[in-house]
C-alpha positions as CSV (number, residue, x, y, z in Angstrom):
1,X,8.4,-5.5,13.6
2,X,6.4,-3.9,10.4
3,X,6.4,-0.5,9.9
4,X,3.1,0.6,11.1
5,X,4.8,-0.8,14.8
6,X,7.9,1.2,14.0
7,X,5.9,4.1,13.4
8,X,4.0,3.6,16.8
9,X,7.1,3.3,18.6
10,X,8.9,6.4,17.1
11,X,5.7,8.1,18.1
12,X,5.8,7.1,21.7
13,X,9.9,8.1,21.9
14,X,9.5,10.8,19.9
15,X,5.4,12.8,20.0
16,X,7.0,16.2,18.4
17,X,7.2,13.6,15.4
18,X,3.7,12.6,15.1
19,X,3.2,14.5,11.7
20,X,6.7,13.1,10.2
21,X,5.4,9.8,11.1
22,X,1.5,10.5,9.7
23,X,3.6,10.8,6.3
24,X,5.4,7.8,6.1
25,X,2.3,6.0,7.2
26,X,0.5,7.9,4.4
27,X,2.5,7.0,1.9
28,X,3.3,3.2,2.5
29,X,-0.4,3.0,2.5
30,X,-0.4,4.3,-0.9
31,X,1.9,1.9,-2.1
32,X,-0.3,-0.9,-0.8
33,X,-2.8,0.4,-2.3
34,X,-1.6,0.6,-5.3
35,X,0.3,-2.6,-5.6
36,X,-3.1,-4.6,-4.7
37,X,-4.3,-2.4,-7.6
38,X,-1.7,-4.0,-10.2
39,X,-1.8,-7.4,-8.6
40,X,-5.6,-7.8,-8.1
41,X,-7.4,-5.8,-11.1
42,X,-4.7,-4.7,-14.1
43,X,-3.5,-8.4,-14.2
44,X,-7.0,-10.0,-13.6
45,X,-8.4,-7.3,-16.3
46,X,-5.4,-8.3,-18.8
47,X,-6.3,-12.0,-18.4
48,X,-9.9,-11.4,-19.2
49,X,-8.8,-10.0,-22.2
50,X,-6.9,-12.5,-23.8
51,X,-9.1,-15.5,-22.4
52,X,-11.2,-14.3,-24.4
53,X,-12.8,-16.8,-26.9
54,X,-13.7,-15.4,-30.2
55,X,-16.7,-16.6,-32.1
């Protein structure tokens, strides 16, 4: 079960918690977001860089 299903099913025990739950869905988001970041551009950008050939 992944989090966004664990999130679902505190939701449906628990509906007082839907903003607690927003939150941590919020933020583990975010830190998807910003490890696709690192892994797909900052190290592709770094490559670039030193691949580069020099004339």
């Amino acid at each position: 079960m992944n989090l966004h299903e664990q999130c679902l099913l505190r939701y449906l025990t628990h509906p007082d918690e839907l903003s607690y739950v927003t939150e941590i869905l919020k933020l583990n988001n975010k830190i998807l977001e910003q490890k696709f970041v690192v892994k797909n551009i900052l190290v592709n950008s770094s490559m670039l860089n030193y691949t580069k050939n020099i004339d």
